[in-house]
C-alpha positions, 0 to 999 in steps of 0.5 A, spaced: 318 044 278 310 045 278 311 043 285 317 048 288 313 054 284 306 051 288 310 051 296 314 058 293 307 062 293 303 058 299 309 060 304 308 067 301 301 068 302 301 065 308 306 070 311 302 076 306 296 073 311 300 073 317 303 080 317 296 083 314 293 080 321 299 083 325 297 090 322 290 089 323 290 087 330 295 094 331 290 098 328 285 095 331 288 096 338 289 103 336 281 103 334 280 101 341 286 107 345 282 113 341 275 109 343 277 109 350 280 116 350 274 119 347 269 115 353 274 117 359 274 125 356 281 125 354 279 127 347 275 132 345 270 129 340 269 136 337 275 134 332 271 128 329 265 133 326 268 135 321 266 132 314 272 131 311 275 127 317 269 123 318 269 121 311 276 120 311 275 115 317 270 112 313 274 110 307 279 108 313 274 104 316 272 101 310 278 099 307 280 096 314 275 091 313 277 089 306 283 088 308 280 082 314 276 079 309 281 078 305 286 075 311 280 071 313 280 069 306 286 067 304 287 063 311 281 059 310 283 057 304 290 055 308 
């Protein structure tokens, strides 16, 4: 029974950590989309002053990187 219940949360965890890397690699390729949009010019970086936002992309940014270190733990661990 010890042993149902260990392989039950193992397959859990891996698939939690698979779909936390598909979501970061998402994120992380939209990061990459609105990068290249503000370098060619189609994006006016204007709308990124504002204090609000960037303490808002701030807190995004953090938040993203807290959620790799914890998919990069949990597949070290696997």
């Amino acid at each position: 029974m010890v042993d149902e219940a260990l392989v039950w949360s193992t397959q859990w965890l891996s698939r939690f950590a698979v779909a936390l890397g598909g979501f970061l690699i998402f994120v992380g390729i939209m990061m990459i989309g609105v990068f290249l949009l503000v370098f060619f010019g189609f994006l006016d970086v204007g709308i990124l002053e504002g204090e609000k936002v960037r303490m808002l992309s701030l807190w995004a940014l953090l938040i993203i990187g807290l959620l790799d270190l914890v998919s990069g733990i949990i597949l070290r661990r696997r």
